[in-house]
N, C-alpha and C positions, 0 to 999 in steps of 0.2 A: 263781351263775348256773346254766340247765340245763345238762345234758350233753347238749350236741347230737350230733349225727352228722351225715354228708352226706347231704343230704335225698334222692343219686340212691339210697346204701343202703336206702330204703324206698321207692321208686318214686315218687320224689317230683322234678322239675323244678328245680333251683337257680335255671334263669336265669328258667324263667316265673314262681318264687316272689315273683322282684324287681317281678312287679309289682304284689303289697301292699304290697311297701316304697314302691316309687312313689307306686301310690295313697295312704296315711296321710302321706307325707309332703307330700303335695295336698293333701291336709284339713287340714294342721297350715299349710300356707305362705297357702292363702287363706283362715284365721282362721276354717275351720267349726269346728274343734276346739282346743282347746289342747293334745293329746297323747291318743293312744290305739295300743294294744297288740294284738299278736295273736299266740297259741301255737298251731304244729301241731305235733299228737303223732298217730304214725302205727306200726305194728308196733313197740308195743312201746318207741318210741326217741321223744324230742322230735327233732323234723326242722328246727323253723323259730321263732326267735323275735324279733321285731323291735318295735321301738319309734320312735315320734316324736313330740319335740313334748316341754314339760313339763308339770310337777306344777302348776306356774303360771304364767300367761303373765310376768309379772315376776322371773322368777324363772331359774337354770340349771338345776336342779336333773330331768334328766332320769328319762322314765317308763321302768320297770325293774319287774324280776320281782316285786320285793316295796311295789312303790306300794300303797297302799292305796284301794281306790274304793268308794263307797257302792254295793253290787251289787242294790240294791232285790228286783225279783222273782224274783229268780234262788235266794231264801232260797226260795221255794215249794218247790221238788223238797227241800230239805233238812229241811224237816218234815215234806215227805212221806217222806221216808226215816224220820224218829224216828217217827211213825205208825205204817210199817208192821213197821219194827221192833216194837214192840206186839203188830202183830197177829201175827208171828210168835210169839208167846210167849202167843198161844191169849186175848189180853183183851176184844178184838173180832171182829166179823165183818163185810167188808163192808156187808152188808145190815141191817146195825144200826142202829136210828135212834140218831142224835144226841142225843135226848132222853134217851136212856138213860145218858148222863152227862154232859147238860147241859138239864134240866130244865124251865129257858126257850122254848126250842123246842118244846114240846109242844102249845102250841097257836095256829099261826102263820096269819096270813091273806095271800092275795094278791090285790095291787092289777091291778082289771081295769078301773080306767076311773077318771074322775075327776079332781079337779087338789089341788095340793100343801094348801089349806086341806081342801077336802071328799073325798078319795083315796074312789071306790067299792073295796068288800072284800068277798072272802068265803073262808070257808074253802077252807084247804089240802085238796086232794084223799090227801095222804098226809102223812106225815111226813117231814122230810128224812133221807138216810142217810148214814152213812160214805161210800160210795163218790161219794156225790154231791155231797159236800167233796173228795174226791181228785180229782175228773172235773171241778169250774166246773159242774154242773147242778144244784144246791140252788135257785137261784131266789134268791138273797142277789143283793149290787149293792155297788159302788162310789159313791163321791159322786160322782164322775168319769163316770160311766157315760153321761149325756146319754140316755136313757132315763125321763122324765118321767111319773107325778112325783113316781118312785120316788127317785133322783136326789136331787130339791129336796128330799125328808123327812131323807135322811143328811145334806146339808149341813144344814137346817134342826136337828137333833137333835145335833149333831156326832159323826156314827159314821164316824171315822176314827184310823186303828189306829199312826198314826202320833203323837198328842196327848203331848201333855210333862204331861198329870195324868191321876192315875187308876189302873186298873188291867188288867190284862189279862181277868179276871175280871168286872172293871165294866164293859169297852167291849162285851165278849159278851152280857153282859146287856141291853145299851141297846139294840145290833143286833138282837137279837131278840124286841125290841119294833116294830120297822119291817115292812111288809109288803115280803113279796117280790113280784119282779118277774113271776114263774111258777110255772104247780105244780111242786113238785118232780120231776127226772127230762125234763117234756117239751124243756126248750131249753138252750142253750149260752150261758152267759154267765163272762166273764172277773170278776172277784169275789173280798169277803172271804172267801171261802171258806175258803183255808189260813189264813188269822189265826185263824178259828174252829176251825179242826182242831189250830191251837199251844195253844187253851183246852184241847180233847179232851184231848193229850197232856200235859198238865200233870194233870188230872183224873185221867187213868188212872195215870199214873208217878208221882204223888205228888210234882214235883218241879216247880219254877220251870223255864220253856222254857229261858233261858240256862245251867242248869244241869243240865238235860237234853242239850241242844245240846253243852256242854263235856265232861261226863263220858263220853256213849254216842259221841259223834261226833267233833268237832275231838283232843279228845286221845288216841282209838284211832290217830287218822289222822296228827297229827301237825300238823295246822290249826291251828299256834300264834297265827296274824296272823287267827283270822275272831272275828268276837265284834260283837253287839250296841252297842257301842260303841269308840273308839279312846284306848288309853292314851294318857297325857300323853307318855309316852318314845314314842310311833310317831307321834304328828300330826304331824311333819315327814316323814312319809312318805305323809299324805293327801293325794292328790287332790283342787285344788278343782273346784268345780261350775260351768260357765259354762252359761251360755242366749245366745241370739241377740237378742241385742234390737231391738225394729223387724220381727222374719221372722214371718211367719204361717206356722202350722204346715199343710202338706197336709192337705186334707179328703176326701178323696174316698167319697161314697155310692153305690152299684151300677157301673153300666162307670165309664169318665170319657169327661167329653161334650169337654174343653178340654184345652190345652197347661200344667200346671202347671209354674210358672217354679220355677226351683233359690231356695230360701231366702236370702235376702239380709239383714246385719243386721251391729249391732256383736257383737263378741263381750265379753260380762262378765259378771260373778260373779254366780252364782244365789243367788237368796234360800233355795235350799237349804243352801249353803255355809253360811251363819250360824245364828246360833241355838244353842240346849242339842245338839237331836238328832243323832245320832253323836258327839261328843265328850264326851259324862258317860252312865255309865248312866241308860237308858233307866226310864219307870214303866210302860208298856206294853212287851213284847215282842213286836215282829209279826214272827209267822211268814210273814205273805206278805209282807213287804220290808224289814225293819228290819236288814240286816246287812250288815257291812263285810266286805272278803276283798281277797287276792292274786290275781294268776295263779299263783301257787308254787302255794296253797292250795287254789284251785276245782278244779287237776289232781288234785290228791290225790283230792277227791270224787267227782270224771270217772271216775279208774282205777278208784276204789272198784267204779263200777258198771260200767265197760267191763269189768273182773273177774270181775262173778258177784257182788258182795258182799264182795267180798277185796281189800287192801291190803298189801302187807308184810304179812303175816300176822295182820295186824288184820279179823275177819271181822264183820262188822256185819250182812248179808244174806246169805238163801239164794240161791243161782243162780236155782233157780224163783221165788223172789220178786220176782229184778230184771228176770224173766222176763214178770211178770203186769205189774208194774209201766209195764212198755216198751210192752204190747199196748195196743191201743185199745179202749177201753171204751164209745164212743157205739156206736148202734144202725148209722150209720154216719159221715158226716165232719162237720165242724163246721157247712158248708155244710147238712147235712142236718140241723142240728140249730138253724137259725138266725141262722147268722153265717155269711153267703158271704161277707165278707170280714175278714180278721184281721191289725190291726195297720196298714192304711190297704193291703195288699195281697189278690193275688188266694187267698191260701192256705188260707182258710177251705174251698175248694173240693176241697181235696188234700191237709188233716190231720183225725186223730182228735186221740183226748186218753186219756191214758193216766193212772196215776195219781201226777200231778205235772208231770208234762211235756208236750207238745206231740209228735205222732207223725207222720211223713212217711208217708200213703196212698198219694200216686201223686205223683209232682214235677210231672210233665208236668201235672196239673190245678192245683197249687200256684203253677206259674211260675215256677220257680226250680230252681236245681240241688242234687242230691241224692242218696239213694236210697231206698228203700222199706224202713222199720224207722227209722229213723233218729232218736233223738229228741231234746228241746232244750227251751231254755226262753230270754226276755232277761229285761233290767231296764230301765226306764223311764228311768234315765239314760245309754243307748246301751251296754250290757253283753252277753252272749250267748255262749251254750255250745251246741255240739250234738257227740253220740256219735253215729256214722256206723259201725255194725256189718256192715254190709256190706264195708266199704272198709277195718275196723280204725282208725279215723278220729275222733280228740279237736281240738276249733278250740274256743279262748277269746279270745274280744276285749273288750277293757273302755277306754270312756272314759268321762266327765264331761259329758253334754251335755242339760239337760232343756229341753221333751220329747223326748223320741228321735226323734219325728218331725219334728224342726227340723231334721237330716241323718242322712238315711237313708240306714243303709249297710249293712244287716244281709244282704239281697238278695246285691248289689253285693259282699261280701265271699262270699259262698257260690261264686260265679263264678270270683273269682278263686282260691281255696284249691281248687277242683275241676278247672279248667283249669288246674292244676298235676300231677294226679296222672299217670305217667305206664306205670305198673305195676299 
């Protein structure tokens, strides 16, 4: 278990803490959730850790420190860490094109018009670069992206990084044969981008992501339970997957004109739950969401970087690196770069993007509570991390819920972990 403390030791609220407990245990008794977690770690100490609900609705088998949950995008900041670790060691330079050791990319077009049989194209105004795999503004897509009919080419071609054949190597080659969305650098888009940066870092380090990942990272830190896949001795410790079935997911495009009603639906097992992926190694490695973890584990990686780059004495980063890392790299907020809204909220208006993470500009244009520095990242099956530097302030919360936006609680938890603090 952690070693707690009493949460008033770090200015922390014991009785207003209870009411995350409250709350999760509302999500677990009207069957939004089958079980989800959440860690504060504040000066230093864990202050609060609470659990409810299980591993499977069928089951007793309560959620605990070392459950295991598919942490989808949450692996982004963790190749951006083995990235920049590289560039620490003088291999790249931000402003590198990508071309320069992934050769495909040299000569890419983007889609300015058109539909998915006849897509209009014309040259890329520049080359994509490192930093604009670290930042989401390369001009790459997701299948997922609803962005037409850029969109319909990745599903039509199957560029996704998630595929049970193939290679990591081969899906990067395929990708970039699709036209991008934008020229490089002008907009903001959520993106393969860290999958293509997991190619990079194989490319430069000479070494397989999973074994890049194992050697430079999980085992300096001590992240015995994170990996690519889940051994046969820990799958009684995964997390299944449910979705709501019957709930439409919230939509909302610019203000909202209407009262959207709370998600309503049965709760059962996602068709993520089944299948090879997660449980046998993987033939692609994706760096942007292929990887399992703890709350034990993700803290480790948290401290790493509330640290400087330092763990136990395991130093993986420079201070100033996790320094650069944390600042915002757009010209200004994501809003200004295209996306006024992120994630179905108003936040697009009140974050940068730094490189890997998500950066808190102003809360108050965000809508939500916070501070200014503050940075984070989730995963697409209701997961999320943010470092609060201001506050000395680590929050991990992990459930099993795809899409995340079937109950949205990422907000909603910010509120309550903040209207706690009382020092």
């Amino acid at each position: 278990m952690f070693d707690l403390v009493t949460p008033e030791l770090v200015g922390i609220s014991s009785n207003r803490l209870e009411r995350v407990a409250d709350w999760m245990r509302t999500l677990v008794a009207s069957r939004r959730l089958a079980g989800i977690s959440v860690l504060v770690y504040r000066r230093g100490h864990c202050a609060w850790f609470g659990g409810a609900g299980h591993l499977k609705t069928d089951q007793q088998q309560k959620i605990a420190e070392d459950t295991l949950f598919r942490i989808y995008s949450m692996t982004k900041p963790i190749t951006s860490v083995a990235a920049m670790m590289l560039y620490e060691q003088g291999l790249f330079q931000l402003d590198d094109p990508i071309a320069k050791f992934l050769p495909e990319f040299t000569d890419m077009q983007v889609c300015v018009g058109g539909d998915e049989e006849n897509p209009k194209l014309e040259p890329a105004r520049s080359l994509i670069t490192m930093r604009q795999l670290l930042t989401h503004t390369s001009g790459l897509a997701y299948d997922f992206t609803s962005i037409p009919p850029v969109d319909a080419l990745y599903r039509k071609h199957g560029i996704n990084f998630s595929r049970h054949h193939g290679s990591l190597a081969e899906m990067t080659r395929q990708a970039a044969r699709m036209p991008l969305l934008f020229h490089p650098g002008t907009k903001w888009n959520y993106s393969i981008s860290t999958d293509v940066l997991g190619r990079v870092v194989e490319v430069i380090s000479g070494q397989s992501l999973d074994r890049y990942f194992e050697e430079h990272i999980f085992a300096p830190l001590g992240m015995n339970d994170t990996a690519f896949w889940v051994a046969e001795d820990k799958l009684h410790r995964l997390a299944e997957m449910y979705t709501l079935a019957g709930a439409t997911p919230p939509r909302i495009k610019g203000e909202p004109t209407e009262v959207t009603p709370d998600p309503r639906g049965t709760l059962e097992v996602s068709g993520a739950s089944g299948g090879r992926q997660f449980t046998q190694p993987p033939k692609i490695f994706s760096g942007g969401g292929g990887l399992t973890s703890t709350t034990g584990d993700y803290l480790r990686f948290a401290l790493m970087l509330r640290n400087g780059g330092n763990f136990n004495g395991a130093r993986l980063l420079g201070r100033k690196t996790v320094e650069l890392m944390h600042s915002n790299h757009l010209p200004g907020s994501m809003a200004d770069m295209g996306e006024p809204r992120f994630n179905n909220t108003h936040m697009g208006a009140g974050l940068g993007f730094g490189l890997g993470f998500g950066v808190v500009l102003n809360p108050a244009l965000a809508q939500t509570m916070g501070s200014v520095g503050e940075y984070f990242w989730t995963g697409m099956a209701n997961t999320q991390f943010w470092i609060d530097p201001s506050e000395d302030l680590i929050v991990i919360q992990m459930a099993q819920m795809m899409p995340s936006t079937l109950v949205p609680i990422r907000q909603t938890l910010r509120s309550l972990v903040y209207q706690a603090l009382i020092d």
